[in-house]
C-alpha positions in Angstrom: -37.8 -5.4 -2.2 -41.4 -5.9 -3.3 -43.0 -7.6 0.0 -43.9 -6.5 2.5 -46.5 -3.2 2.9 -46.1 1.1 3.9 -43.4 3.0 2.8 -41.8 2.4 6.0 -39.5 0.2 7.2 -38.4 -0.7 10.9 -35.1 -2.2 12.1 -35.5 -4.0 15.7 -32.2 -4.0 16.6 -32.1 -5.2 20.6 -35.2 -3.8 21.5 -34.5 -0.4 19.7 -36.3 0.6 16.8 -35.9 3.1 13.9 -37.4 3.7 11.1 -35.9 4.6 7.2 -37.8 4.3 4.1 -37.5 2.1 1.4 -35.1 3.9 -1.0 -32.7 4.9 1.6 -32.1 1.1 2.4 -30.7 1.0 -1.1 -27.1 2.7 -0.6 -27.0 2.2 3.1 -23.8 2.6 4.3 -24.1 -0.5 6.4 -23.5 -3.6 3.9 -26.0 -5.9 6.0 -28.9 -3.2 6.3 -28.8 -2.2 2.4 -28.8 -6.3 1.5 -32.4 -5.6 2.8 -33.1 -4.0 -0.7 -31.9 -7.2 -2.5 -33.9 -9.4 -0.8 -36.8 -11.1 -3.4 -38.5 -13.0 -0.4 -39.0 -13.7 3.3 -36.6 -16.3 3.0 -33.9 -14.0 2.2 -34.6 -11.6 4.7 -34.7 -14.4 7.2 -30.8 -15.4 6.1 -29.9 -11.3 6.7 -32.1 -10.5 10.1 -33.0 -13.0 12.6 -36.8 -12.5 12.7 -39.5 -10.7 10.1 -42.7 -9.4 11.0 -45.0 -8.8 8.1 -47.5 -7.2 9.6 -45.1 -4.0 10.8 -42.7 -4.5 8.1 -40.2 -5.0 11.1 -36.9 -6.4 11.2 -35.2 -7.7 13.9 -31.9 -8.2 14.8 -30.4 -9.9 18.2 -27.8 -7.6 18.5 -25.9 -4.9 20.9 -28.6 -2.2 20.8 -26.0 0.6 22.7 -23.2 -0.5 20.1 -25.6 -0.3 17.3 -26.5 3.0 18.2 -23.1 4.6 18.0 -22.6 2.6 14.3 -25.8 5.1 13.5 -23.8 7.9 14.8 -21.2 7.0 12.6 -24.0 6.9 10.0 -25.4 10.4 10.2 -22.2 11.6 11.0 -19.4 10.2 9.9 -17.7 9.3 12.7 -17.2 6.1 14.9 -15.7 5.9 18.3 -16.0 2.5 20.9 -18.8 2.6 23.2 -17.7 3.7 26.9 -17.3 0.3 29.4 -17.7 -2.1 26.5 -15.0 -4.4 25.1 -13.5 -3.3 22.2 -13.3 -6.5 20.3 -16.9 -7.0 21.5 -17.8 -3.6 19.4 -15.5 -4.4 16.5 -17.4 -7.8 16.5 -20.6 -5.8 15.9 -18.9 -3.5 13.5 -18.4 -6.5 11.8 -21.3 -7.8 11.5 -22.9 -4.3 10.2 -20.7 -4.7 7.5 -18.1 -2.2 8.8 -14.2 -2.3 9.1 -11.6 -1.0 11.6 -10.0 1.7 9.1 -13.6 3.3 9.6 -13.0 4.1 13.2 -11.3 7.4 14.7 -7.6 7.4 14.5 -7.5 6.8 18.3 -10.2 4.3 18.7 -7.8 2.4 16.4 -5.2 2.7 18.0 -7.1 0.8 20.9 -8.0 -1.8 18.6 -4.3 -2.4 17.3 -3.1 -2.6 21.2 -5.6 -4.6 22.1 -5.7 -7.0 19.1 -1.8 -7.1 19.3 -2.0 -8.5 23.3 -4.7 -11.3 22.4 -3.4 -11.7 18.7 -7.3 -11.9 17.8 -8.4 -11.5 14.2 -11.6 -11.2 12.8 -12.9 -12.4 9.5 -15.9 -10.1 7.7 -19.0 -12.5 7.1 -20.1 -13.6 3.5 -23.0 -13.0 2.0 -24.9 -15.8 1.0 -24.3 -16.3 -2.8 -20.5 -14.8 -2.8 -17.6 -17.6 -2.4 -18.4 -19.2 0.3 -22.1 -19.0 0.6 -24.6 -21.6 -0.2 -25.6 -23.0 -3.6 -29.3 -22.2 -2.8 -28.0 -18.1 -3.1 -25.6 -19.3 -6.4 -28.8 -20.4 -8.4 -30.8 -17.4 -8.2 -28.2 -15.0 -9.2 -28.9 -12.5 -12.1 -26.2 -13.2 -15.1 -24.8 -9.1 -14.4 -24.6 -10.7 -10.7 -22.4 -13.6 -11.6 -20.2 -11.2 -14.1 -19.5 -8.9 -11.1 -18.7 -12.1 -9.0 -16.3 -13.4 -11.6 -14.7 -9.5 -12.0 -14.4 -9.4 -8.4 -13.0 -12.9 -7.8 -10.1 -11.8 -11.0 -9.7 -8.7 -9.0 -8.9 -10.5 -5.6 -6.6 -12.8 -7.5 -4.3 -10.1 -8.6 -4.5 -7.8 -6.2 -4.5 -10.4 -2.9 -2.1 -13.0 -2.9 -3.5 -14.8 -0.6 -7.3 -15.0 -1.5 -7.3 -18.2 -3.2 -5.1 -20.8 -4.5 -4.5 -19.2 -7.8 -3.5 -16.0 -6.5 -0.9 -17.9 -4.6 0.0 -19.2 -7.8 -0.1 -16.5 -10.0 2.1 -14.3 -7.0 4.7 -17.0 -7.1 5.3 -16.4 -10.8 5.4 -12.6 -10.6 7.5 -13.0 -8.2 10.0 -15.7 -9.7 9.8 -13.4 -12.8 11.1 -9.7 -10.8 13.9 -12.2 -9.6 14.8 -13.0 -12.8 14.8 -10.2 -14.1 17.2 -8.5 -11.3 19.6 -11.1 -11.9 20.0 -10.6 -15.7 19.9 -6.9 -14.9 22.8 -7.3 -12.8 24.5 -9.4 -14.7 24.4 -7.7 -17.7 27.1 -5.2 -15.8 29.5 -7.4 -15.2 32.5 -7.2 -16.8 32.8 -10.8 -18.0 29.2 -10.6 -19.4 30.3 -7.9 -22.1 33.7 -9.8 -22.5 32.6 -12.7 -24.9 31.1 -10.5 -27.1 33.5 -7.8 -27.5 31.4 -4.7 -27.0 31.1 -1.6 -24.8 28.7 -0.3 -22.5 26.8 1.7 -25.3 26.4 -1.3 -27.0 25.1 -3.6 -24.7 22.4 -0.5 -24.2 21.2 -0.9 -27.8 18.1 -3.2 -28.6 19.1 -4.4 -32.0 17.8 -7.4 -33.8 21.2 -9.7 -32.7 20.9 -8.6 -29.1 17.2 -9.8 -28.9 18.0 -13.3 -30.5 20.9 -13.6 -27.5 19.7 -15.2 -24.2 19.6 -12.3 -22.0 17.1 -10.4 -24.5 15.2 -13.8 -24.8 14.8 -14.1 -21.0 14.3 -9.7 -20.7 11.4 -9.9 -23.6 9.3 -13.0 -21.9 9.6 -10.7 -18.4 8.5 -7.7 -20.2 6.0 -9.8 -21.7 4.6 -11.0 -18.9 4.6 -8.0 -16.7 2.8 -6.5 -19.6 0.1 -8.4 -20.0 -0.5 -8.8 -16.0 -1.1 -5.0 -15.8 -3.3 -5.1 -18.7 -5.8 -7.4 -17.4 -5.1 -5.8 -13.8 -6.0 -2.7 -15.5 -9.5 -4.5 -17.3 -10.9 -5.9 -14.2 -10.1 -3.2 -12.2 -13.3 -0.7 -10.6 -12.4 2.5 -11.2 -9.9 2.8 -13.9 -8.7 6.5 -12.8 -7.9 5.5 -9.6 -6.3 2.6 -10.8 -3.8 4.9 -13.0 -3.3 7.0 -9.4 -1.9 4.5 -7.6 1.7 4.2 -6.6 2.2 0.4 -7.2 0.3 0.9 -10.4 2.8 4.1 -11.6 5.8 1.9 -10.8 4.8 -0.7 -12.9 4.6 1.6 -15.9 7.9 2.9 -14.9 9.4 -0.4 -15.0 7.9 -1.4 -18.2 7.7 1.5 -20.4 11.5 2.1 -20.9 11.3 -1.5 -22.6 9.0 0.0 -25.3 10.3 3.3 -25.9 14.3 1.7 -26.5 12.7 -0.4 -28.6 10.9 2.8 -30.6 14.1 4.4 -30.4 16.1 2.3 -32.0 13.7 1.6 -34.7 12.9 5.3 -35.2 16.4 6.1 -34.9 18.1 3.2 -36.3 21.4 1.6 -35.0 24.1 4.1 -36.1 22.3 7.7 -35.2 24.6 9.7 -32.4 21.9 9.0 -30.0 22.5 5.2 -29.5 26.6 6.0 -30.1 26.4 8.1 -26.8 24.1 5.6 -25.2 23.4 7.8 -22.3 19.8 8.1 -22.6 19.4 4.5 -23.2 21.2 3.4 -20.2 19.4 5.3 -18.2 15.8 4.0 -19.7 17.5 0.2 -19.2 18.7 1.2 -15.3 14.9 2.2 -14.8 13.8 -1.9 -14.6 15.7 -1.7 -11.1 11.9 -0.5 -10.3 10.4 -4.1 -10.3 11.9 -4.6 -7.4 9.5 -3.0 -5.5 6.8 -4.9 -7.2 7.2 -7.5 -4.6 5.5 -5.3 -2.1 2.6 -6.4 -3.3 3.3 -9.9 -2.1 4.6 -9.2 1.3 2.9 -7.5 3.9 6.7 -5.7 5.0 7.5 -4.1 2.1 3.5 -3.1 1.8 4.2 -2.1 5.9 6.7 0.1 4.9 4.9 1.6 2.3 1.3 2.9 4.2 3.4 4.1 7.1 5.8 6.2 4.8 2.3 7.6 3.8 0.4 8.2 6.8 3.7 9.5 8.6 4.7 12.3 5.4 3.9 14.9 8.2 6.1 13.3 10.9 8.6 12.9 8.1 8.1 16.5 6.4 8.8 17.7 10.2 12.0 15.6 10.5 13.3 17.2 7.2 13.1 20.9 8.6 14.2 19.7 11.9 17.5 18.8 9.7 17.3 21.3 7.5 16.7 24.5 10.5 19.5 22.7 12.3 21.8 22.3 9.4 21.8 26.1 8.5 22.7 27.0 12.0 25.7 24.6 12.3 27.2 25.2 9.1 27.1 29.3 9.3 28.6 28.8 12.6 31.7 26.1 11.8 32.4 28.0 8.4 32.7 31.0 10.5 34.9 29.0 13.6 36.9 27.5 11.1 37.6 29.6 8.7 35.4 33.4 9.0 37.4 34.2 11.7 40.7 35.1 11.4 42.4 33.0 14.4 45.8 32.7 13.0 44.5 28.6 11.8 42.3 28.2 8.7 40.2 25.1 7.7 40.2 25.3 3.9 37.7 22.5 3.9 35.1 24.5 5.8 35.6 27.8 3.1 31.6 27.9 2.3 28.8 27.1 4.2 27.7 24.8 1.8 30.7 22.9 2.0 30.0 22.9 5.6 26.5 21.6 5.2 28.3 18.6 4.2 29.6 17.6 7.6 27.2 19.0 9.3 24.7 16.0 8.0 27.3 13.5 8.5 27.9 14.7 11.9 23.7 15.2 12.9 23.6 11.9 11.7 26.4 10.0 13.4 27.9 9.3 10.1 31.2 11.1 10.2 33.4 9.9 7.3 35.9 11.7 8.2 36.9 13.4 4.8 36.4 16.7 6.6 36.1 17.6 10.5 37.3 20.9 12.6 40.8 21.6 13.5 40.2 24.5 16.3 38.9 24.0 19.6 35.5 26.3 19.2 35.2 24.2 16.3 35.3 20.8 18.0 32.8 21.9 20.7 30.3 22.7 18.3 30.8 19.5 16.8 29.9 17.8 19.6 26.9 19.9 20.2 26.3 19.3 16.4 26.3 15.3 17.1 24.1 15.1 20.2 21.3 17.6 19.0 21.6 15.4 15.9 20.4 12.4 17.8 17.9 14.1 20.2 15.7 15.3 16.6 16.5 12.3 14.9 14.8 10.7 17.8 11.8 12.6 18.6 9.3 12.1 15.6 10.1 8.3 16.0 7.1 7.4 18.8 4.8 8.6 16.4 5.9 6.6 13.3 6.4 3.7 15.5 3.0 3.4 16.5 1.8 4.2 13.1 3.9 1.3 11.8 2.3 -1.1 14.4 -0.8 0.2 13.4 -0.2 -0.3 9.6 0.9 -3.8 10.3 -1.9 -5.2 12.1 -4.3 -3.7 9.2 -2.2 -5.4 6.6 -2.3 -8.5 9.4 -6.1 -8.5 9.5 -7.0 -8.2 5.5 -4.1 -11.2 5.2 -6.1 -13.5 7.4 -9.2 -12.1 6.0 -8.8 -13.6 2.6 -6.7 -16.4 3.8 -10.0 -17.6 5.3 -11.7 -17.6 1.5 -8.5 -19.6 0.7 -8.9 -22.0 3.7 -12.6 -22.8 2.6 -11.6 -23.4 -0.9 -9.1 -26.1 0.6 -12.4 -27.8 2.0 -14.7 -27.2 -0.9 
């Protein structure tokens, strides 16, 4: 910024006024107040703020001044609750506009926001900067060339990781995702039966990457699929922000898992060589080759569902965590009690199936969860009654954490909703450019 004069600066916003200095308006936490810093002239403080006064360094901004005022609360201190008697899509409108999103809220002010976006199926779309796709050319010519490589890094980035950002993302997710369908149906067909027939050989075999099983279709069609899962999570990896937390994150681990036993069966059978015991017992390498069944989850990345799934399995590990000792609590008390029913207790009729408690734990999670296979169930009558206490309190646990991972997954869905038809309104404006 180098107009304007004082060290001060003044934001209008509604009538309201506050003051910051010039250096903290450079890592604002509000996206539209720190593109003050950027701005080389009045003209590009005029396309941030509706007015500029030069002589008081003031901005102003026709905006909610009571909503603004909690977004500075959220500012100082980090956290960001709706204004009392005002609309919540009218203050998530003005979060938007400050540059904020709805995953900055309180848990239950989003909450709010789902149910209320949910019953008018609104969705909001995060303005543009001028310059960034989307803006005007006048903002595209003055750009610095470090400017227009972090627009192009960002723009790879959205292509990869959105699918539907842009044309070629849509593209480029169709392929990835023809390719993990490929690849699945080669994997499973390599176990039938009248795969391995025509050419004779055993399962150990067909585990082995030797130089003929390459040159045969199924390693043809397996190498170009490695190949090109390879090379997507290289560049992923190059135009990726923060490498480190690109390595952390589950998507990202999967995809090594799925690829790296490729690598390492190859290595091993050139290390190794093609009559060592190791490929004869085969066991290790069948294992590594059952490991590509991982690419199947790669299509979470193109389908909000499977990405659904995912986030709510993540926010919910303490519901979950609490429905495993639920089980588990309940578990140890119904199997010491039917191993001693059954067979502790010497009624004159012993279960031999119930001889352990850890055999008993068996039917005990078939029975809590309404399984019942029958292989094993109890033969006396106090047996039978704490069966069918066994069954009911198995459905009354099962059922209580489910409230809050239901509303976690209706929650987790809209989010996913939102950023879908976030970028799906860069992809619409590339249709009309």
């Amino acid at each position: 910024m180098n107009f304007g004069r004082g060290p001060a600066v003044v934001l209008n916003v509604g009538g309201t006024r506050y003051s910051f200095s010039r250096e903290v308006l450079k890592d604002f936490p509000l996206r539209r107040v720190s593109r003050l810093h950027g701005c080389l002239s009045e003209q590009d403080v005029l396309e941030v703020c509706d007015d500029y006064d030069r002589e008081r360094n003031e901005y102003f901004f026709d905006r909610h001044s009571e909503a603004f005022g909690f977004i500075m609360l959220y500012v100082r201190h980090g956290h960001l609750r709706f204004v009392p008697h005002m609309c919540e899509l009218s203050f998530y409108n003005e979060m938007i506009y400050w540059g904020l999103e709805g995953s900055h809220l309180d848990y239950c002010c989003q909450r709010r926001l789902d149910d209320r976006m949910s019953e008018t199926c609104t969705y909001y779309a995060a303005e543009e900067p001028p310059g960034e796709p989307g803006g005007g050319p006048e903002g595209k010519g003055r750009r610095p060339p470090a400017a227009e490589s972090g627009k192009w890094l960002e723009r790879m980035r959205r292509t990869f990781e959105e699918p539907t950002s842009s044309v070629a993302a849509q593209v480029l997710a169709t392929v990835s995702i023809l390719f993990v369908i490929v690849s699945m149906v080669v994997l499973c067909a390599s176990t039938l039966p009248e795969w391995r027939a025509p050419e004779n050989r055993s399962v150990e075999e067909q585990s082995r990457y030797t130089a003929e099983s390459v040159r045969e279709p199924s390693g043809i069609i397996e190498a170009i699929c490695i190949g090109w899962f390879t090379a997507e999570c290289i560049v992923r990896f190059i135009v990726s922000k923060n490498k480190c937390e690109f390595v952390r994150r589950p998507l990202n681990i999967i995809d090594l898992l799925a690829i790296t036993p490729y690598y390492i069966s190859v290595l091993m059978t050139v290390f190794t060589g093609e009559n060592s015991q190791l490929q004869r017992a085969g066991v290790t390498l069948r294992v590594l080759r059952m490991m590509r069944i991982f690419w199947v989850i790669k299509l979470a990345r193109h389908f909000i569902g499977l990405q659904t799934l995912g986030l709510t399995l993540k926010r919910c590990y303490r519901e979950m965590v609490m429905l495993l000792v639920f089980i588990c609590v309940a578990m140890a008390i119904f199997s010491a009690l039917s191993q001693l029913l059954e067979n502790g207790l010497d009624l004159g009729t012993k279960n031999k199936d119930y001889a352990s408690i850890p055999a008993a734990c068996w039917w005990v999670i078939i029975s809590m969860t309404t399984v019942g296979y029958g292989d094993m169930c109890p033969i006396t009558v106090p047996g039978r009654i704490l069966g069918g206490i066994c069954v009911v309190s198995g459905i009354v646990l099962l059922a209580l954490p489910i409230t809050f991972i239901y509303h976690s997954f209706v929650q987790c869905y809209h989010e996913l909703k939102f950023r879908s038809a976030r970028y799906s309104r860069s992809l619409s404006a590339e249709f009309l450019n």
